[in-house]
C-alpha positions in Angstrom: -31.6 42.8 1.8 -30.9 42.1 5.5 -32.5 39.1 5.5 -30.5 37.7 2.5 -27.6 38.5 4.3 -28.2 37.6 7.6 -29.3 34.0 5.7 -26.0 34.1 4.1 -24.5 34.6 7.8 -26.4 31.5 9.4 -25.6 29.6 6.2 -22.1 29.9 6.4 -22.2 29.3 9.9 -23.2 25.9 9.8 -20.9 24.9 7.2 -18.6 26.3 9.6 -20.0 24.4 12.4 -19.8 20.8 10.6 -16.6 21.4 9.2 -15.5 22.3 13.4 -17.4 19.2 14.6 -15.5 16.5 12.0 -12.5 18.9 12.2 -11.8 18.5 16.3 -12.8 14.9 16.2 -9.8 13.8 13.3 -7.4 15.9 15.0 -8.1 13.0 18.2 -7.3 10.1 16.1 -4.0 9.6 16.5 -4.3 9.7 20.2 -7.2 7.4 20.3 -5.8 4.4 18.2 -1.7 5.4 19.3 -0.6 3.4 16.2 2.8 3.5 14.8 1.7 4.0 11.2 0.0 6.9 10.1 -3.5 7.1 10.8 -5.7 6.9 7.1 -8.3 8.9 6.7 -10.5 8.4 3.8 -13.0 12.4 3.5 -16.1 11.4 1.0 -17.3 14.2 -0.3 -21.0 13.0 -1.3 -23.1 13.3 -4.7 -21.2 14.8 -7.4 -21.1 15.0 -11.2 -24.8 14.2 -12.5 -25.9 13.9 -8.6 -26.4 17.2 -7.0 -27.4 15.6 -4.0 -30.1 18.5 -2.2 -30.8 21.6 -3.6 -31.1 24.7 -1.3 -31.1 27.9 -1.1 -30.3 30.1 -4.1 -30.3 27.0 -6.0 -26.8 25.7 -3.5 -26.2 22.3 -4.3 -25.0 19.4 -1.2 -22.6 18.1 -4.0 -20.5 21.8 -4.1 -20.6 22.2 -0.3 -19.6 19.0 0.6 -16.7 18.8 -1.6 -15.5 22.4 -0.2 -15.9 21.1 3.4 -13.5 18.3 2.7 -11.2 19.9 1.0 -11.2 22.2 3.9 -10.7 19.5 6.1 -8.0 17.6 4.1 -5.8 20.7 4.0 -5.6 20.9 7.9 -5.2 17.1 8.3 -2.2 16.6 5.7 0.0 19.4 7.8 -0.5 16.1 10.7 2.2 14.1 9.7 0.8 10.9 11.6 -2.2 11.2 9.0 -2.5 10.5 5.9 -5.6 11.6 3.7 -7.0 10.1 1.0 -9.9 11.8 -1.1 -12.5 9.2 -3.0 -13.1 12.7 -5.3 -11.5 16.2 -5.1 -13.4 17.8 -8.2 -16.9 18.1 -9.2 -16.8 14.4 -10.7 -19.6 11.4 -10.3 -17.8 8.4 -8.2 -19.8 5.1 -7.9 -20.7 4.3 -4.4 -18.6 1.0 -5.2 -16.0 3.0 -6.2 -15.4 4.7 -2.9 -15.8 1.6 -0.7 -12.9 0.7 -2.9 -10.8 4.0 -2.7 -11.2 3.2 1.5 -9.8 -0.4 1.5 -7.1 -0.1 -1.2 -5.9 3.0 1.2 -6.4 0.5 4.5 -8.2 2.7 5.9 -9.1 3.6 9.4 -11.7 5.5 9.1 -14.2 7.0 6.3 -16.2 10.0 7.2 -18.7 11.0 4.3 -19.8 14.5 4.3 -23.7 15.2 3.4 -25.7 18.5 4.3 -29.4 18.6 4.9 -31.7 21.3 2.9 -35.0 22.8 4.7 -36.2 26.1 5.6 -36.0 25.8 9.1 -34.0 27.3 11.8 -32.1 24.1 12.8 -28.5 24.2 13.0 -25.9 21.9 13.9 -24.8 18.3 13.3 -26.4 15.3 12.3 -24.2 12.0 12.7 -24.9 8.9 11.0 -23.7 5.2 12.1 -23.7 2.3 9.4 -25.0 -0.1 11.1 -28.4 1.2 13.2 -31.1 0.7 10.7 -33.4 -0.2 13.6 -36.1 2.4 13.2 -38.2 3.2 10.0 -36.9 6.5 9.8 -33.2 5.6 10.0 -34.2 2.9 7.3 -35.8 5.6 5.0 -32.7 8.1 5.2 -30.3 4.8 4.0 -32.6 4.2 0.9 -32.3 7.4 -0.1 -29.1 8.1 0.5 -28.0 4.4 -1.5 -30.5 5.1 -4.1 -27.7 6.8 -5.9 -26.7 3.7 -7.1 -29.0 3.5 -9.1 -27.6 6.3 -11.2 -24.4 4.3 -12.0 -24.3 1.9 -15.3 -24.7 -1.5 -14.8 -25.3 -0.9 -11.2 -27.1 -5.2 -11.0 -23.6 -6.2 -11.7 -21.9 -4.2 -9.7 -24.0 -4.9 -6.3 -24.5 -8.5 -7.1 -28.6 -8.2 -6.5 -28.2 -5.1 -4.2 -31.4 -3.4 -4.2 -31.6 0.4 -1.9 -35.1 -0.4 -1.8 -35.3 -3.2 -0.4 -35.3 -4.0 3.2 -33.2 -7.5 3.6 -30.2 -5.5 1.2 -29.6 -3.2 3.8 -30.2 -5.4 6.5 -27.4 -7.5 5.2 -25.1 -4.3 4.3 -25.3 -3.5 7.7 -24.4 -7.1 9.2 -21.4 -7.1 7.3 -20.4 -3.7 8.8 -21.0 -4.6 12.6 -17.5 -5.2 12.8 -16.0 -1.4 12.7 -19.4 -0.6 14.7 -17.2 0.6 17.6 -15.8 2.7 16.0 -18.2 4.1 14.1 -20.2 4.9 17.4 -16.9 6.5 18.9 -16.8 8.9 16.3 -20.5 9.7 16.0 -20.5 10.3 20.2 -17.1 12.6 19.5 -18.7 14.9 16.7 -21.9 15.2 18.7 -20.3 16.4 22.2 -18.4 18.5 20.5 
């Protein structure tokens, strides 16, 4: 029994941990890009519906965490009344990865953070920050597939993604050219989680 509950302790813990490290580094927008509009920030909550995304312990599914973590974090951004949150799902629903590129440029957005969780049976803890963009290793390369491998859950995914194949090298090479652009960014973000 103590170990069950000191499991549910560290558990909860590092939800509480991410939801801290994306937490402190929104709060900082404003400040960073001192823009007259309000700053829009697009919280993915990943998987959902028919994708549980990883399973954990006692059966916990990424899809129900992740969605309670941005919920979380929407709720303390919207009482910031220079930021403006937009959710690409706020119920257990499945959204097409298309869908929620979408969702972030009909809102203009300035910045999309999508919110995963790792399962394992280690004792790691802490944050793991992802840039689009830095495919350069075989590992990096590996977690993309698998992450965009979701797509092909979705109906009629070959129309949709115009050839797009997560498998296949030169796809994501050329996803992540067009994204070099908000590369900045992305990197200022990843470097502000991590330090934090």
């Amino acid at each position: 029994m103590q170990f069950k509950e000191s499991h549910k302790f560290n558990t909860r813990m590092k939800i509480l941990s991410i939801f801290v490290f994306i937490f402190s580094f929104l709060l900082m927008i404003p400040s960073l890009n001192a823009q007259k509009k309000r700053y829009v920030v697009v919280l993915d909550a990943g998987h959902g519906g028919h994708d549980p995304g990883k399973v954990g312990y006692k059966k916990t599914k990424e899809k129900v965490i992740a969605l309670k973590i941005v919920l979380q974090i929407g709720k303390i951004l919207r009482t910031q009344k220079d930021i403006k949150v937009v959710y690409t799902r706020k119920k257990d629903v499945f959204v097409d990865l298309w869908e929620r590129g979408n969702i972030a440029n009909n809102a203009h957005a300035d910045v999309f953070v999508s919110v995963h969780c790792n399962a394992h049976s280690t004792q790691a803890s802490g944050a793991e920050t992802w840039v689009l963009g830095l495919h350069a290793n075989r590992r990096n390369f590996e977690v993309a597939k698998q992450e965009n491998s979701v797509i092909l859950l979705e109906d009629n995914y070959h129309e949709k993604y115009k050839g797009f194949d997560p498998n296949s090298p030169e796809s994501v090479i050329g996803l992540t050219l067009m994204q070099e652009e908000n590369l900045d960014k992305s990197l200022l973000l990843a470097i502000s989680v991590q330090k934090t």
